[in-house]
C-alpha angles and dihedrals in degrees: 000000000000092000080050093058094043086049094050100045089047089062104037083058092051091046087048093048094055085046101093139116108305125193120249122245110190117194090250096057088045086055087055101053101048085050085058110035113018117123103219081046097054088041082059105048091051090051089061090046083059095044087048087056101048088055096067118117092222074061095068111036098271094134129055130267132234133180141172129216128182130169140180132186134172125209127205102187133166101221131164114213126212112197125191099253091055099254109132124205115198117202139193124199096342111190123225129154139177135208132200137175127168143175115216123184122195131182130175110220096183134018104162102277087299104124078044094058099042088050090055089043093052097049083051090050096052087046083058092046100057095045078057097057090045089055084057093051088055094041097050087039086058095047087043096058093040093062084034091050093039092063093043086057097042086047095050091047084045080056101051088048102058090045084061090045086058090055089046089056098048092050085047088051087044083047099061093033093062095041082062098053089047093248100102128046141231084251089058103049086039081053092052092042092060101049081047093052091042090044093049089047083056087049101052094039085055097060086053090060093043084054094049102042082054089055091061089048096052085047087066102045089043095230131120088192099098106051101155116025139141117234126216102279087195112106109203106190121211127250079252102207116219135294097249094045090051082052096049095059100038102103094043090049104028102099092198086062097041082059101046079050096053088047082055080050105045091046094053083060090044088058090046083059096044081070104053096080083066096072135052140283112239111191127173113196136185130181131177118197146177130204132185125182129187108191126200115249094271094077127092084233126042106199130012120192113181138158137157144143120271130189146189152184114216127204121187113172118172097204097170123024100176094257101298088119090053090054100043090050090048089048088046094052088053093042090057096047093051087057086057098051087045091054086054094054102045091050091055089045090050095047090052084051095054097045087056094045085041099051083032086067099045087056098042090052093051097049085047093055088041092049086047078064097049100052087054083049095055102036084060086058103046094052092052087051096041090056083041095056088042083057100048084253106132139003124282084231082062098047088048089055088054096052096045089057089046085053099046086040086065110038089042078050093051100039088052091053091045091047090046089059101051091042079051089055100038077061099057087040098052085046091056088245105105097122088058092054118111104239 
């Protein structure tokens, strides 16, 4: 009994040393943080700046070229020299050099449509980038209040289970009490002791779950600050509308969808490019140089400066190809029609998905309402059994059993009103309403 007491005592001191002052983290603040500092979300947000960028018409030869080229080089040549009349000059290392800079300007009036289509594929590709990064937003929203909700349900069975401690500790204290006035027994207070020292262990247990379960929120919102905090234990659900109007709406809401529309949408412009090759290249090119030469002796001049403006219009025209343009415009029109079986699919897929999520949540609503029943149930049992035991009605093994099926009467309770709200919000994020959900 002795080894009991000093277990006992060990562990009561440990429960009371984690029980200090802990900061508050509401739902709102945690929302802010992920949106700020979430990874998948700022992988995200700089996807669209690229896509943004991409989309630029500086990005896709709208706008004219110029470049500008010079050049200088310097000879030392031996060189003998026969002129006409019979006289020779021989030279060593005769010096000559030459200069040139020019400026040259080039501008492609026509290519087919081709700078057209890849603008309108690139606008499309920065739409699809930011319902990407709107996917990642609900996807990220949905992890975040599953580690949030997770916390609310362990504190509140942390809570439950230090209310029963309590208990445990008052019978303990009846226990010896009685055993004084000659009225309990040893095998009563070792009795109590046991159930202490097992409900402190819970306890215990349970706030390494709550930590843990804070670890993988703070994953989340990628940050190691808050270290030890207490969430909002309040569910709030949400004025859910009908079935048939969540399915109405599905393919103008659902993101994934929106996405597998804008890929319809990005391979019918892909078809549009397959056919550019078909048409001309149109160039217009200018260049003015100037040029500057110093020859050795040996030369018939012996210095050339020159410099003027030349222009051109420029025609490339594949007109036949071997066959390589038959085969590319074939491939895009399957491509295409592959996006829009796809779309198909993934609409039938997500309406499967919503149906579950959809009859998940009606039963989850309704065990929670029955287990709300039950945890009345059992607290008026355990009360009955509790003024019984005071009385040396009944056994202690008895009165434990009252208060076990209290305790499993309210964590099953609180886990079926935890999981009710997240089936609730798989609902709205299958939907493609998430954000109109009430947290």
């Amino acid at each position: 009994m002795l080894k009991n007491i000093i277990s006992f005592t060990a562990i009561t001191l440990l429960v009371a040393s984690q029980s200090f002052a802990q900061q508050f983290l509401s739902k709102e603040a945690a929302i802010q943080m992920a949106l700020e500092e979430n990874f998948n979300i700022k992988i995200s947000k700089n996807a669209i700046e690229i896509a943004e960028g991409n989309a630029s018409k500086d990005n896709l030869g709208f706008k004219p070229t110029v470049s500008v080229t010079g050049g200088a080089t310097y000879n030392l040549d031996n060189s003998k020299a026969v002129f006409q009349d019979g006289r020779e000059t021989q030279l060593n290392f005769a010096g000559s050099n030459s200069m040139n800079a020019g400026v040259g300007v080039n501008y492609v009036l026509f290519d087919g449509f081709n700078r057209q289509y890849n603008l309108e594929r690139n606008l499309q590709s920065y739409t699809a980038s930011q319902l990407n990064a709107r996917l990642a937003l609900e996807n990220v929203l949905l992890q975040l209040f599953n580690a949030y909700y997770e916390i609310a349900r362990l504190e509140v069975d942390t809570e439950s289970l230090k209310e029963l401690l309590a208990i445990s500790k008052e019978r303990l204290e009846r226990a010896k009490v009685s055993y004084d006035y000659g009225v309990g027994t040893l095998l009563d207070i070792s009795n109590a002791e046991v159930d202490v020292n097992t409900d402190s262990i819970a306890v215990l247990n349970q706030q390494q779950l709550v930590s843990n379960a804070r670890h993988n929120l703070n994953f989340i919102l990628n940050t190691d600050v808050l270290q030890n905090y207490e969430v909002d234990t309040n569910v709030v659900f949400s004025p859910l509308m009908s079935r048939e109007q969540f399915i109405t709406g599905l393919k103008g809401a659902n993101v994934q969808l929106l996405m597998a529309a804008s890929d319809i949408r990005l391979s019918e412009i892909d078809q549009k490019l397959t056919t550019t090759s078909r048409l001309p290249t149109i160039s217009l090119g200018g260049q003015y140089g100037i040029n500057r030469i110093q020859n050795n002796s040996a030369s018939f001049l012996d210095r050339l400066n020159s410099n003027g403006l030349s222009t051109s219009v420029n025609l490339n025209w594949d007109v036949f190809d071997g066959g390589r343009r038959k085969v590319q415009e074939q491939n895009a029109k399957i491509t295409k029609l592959n996006q829009e079986l796809n779309y198909d699919l993934l609409y039938q897929q997500i309406l499967r998905d919503f149906e579950n999520a959809w009859t998940t949540y009606q039963n989850r609503l309704t065990v929670w309402k029955a287990l709300e029943q039950n945890v009345i149930t059992s607290r008026l049992n355990f009360v009955r059994s509790q003024e019984r035991y005071n009385l040396r009605q009944i056994t202690s093994l008895a009165f434990r059993e009252a208060q076990s099926n209290y305790l499993t009467a309210m964590t099953s309770r609180n886990r079926a009103k935890y999981d009710a709200k997240l089936a609730e919000l798989q609902v709205y994020s299958t939907a493609g309403k998430i954000q109109d959900a009430v947290y």
